[in-house]
C-alpha positions in Angstrom: 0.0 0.0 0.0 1.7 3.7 -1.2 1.8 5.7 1.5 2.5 10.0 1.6 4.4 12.3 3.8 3.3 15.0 5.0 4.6 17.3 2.6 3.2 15.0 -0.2 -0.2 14.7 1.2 -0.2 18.3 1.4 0.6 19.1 -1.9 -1.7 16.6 -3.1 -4.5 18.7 -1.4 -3.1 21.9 -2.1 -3.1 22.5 1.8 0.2 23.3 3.5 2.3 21.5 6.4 1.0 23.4 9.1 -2.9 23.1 7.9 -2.1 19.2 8.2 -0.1 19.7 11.5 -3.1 21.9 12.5 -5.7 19.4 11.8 -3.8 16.5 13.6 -3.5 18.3 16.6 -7.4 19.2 16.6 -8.7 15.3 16.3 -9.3 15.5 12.7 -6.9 12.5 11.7 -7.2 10.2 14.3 -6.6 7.8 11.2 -3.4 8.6 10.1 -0.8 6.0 11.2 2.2 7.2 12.5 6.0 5.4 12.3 7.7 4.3 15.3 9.4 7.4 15.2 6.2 9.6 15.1 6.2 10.4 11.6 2.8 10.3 9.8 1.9 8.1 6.9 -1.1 8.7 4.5 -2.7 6.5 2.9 -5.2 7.1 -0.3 -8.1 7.0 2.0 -6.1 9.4 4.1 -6.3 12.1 1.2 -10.0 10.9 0.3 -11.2 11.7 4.3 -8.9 14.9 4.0 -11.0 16.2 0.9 -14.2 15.6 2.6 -13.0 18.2 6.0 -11.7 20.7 3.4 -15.1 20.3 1.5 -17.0 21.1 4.7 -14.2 23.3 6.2 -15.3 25.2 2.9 -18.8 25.1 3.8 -18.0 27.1 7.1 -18.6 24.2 9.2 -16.2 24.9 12.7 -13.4 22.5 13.3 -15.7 21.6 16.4 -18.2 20.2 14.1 -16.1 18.7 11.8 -14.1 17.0 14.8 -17.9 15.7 15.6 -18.5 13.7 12.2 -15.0 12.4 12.3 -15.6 10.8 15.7 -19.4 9.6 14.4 -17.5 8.1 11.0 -15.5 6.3 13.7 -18.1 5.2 15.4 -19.4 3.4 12.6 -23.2 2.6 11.2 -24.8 3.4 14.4 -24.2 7.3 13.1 -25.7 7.0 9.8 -28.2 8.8 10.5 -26.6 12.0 12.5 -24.0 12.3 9.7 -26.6 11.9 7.1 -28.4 14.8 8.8 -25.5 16.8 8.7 -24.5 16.9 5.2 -28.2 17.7 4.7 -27.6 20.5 6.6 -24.4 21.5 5.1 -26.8 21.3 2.1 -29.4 23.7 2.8 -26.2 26.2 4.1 -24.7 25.7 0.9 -27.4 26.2 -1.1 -28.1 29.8 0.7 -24.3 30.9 0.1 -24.8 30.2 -3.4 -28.3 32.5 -3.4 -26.3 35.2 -1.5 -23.1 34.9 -4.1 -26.2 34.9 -7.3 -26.7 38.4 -5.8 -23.9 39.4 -4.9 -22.8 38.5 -8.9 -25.9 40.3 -10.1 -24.8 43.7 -8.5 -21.4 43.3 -9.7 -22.8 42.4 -13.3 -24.9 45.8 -13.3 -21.8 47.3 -11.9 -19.7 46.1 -15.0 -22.4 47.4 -17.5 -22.1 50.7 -15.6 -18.3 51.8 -15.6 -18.4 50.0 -18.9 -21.1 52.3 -20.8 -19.6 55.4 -18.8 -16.0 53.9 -19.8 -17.4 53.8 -23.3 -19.5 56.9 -23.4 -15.7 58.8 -21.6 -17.9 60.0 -18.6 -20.8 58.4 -15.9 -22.8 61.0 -17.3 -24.5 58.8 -19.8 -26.0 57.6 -17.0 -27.5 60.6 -15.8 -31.2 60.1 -17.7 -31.4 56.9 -15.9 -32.6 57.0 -12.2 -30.1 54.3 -10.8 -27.4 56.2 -12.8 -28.4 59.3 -11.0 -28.0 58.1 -7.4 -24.7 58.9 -6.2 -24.9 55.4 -4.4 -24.5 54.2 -8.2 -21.1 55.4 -8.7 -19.5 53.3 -6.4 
């Protein structure tokens, strides 16, 4: 079975040292085996566990909760259900980041079109007929 430093797992996961350091010494890789000598070995499944914390470390999910499902994945199918709860729940809170980022990208689209017409036109007044171009709110 291949096995990874450290340095190789984090460059597979385009994480550094110290995240994985960082991680190990919160719970979050009560898996990884260590050598005699204390140095940590990763397997493939190793990486595979460590893409699922960075997806929900991406989700905003705290350490604290993510230290959680790692303990219930440990504890085996007598957690199906809390851990199937949670990604559901990670679900719902991703799918409201992603309305919020829609909007966010729909103010920043009008915002494009703006300085690009005035960019255009060689002044924001071109915008001046329209009633959101006349707002001084609209020039930032």
């Amino acid at each position: 079975m291949k096995t990874f430093s450290i340095s190789e797992a984090a460059k597979q996961l385009n994480l550094t040292i110290y995240t994985l350091r960082y991680y190990d010494k919160e719970g979050l890789l009560p898996f990884v085996e260590r050598t005699a000598s204390g140095t940590r070995l990763f397997k493939e499944s190793d990486i595979e566990a460590l893409k699922v914390i960075e997806c929900l470390k991406t989700t905003g999910m705290p350490i604290k909760e993510i230290k959680n499902f790692i303990n219930w994945c440990s504890e085996g199918d007598t957690t199906l259900k809390q851990r199937y709860d949670m990604f559901l729940e990670r679900k719902a809170a991703v799918e409201a980041q992603m309305e919020e980022l829609k909007k966010t990208m729909e103010v920043i689209e009008h915002k494009c079109f703006y300085y690009k017409t005035a960019l255009d036109a060689g002044t924001e007044d071109v915008h001046k007929h329209n009633k959101i171009g006349s707002n001084f709110a609209s020039t930032y």
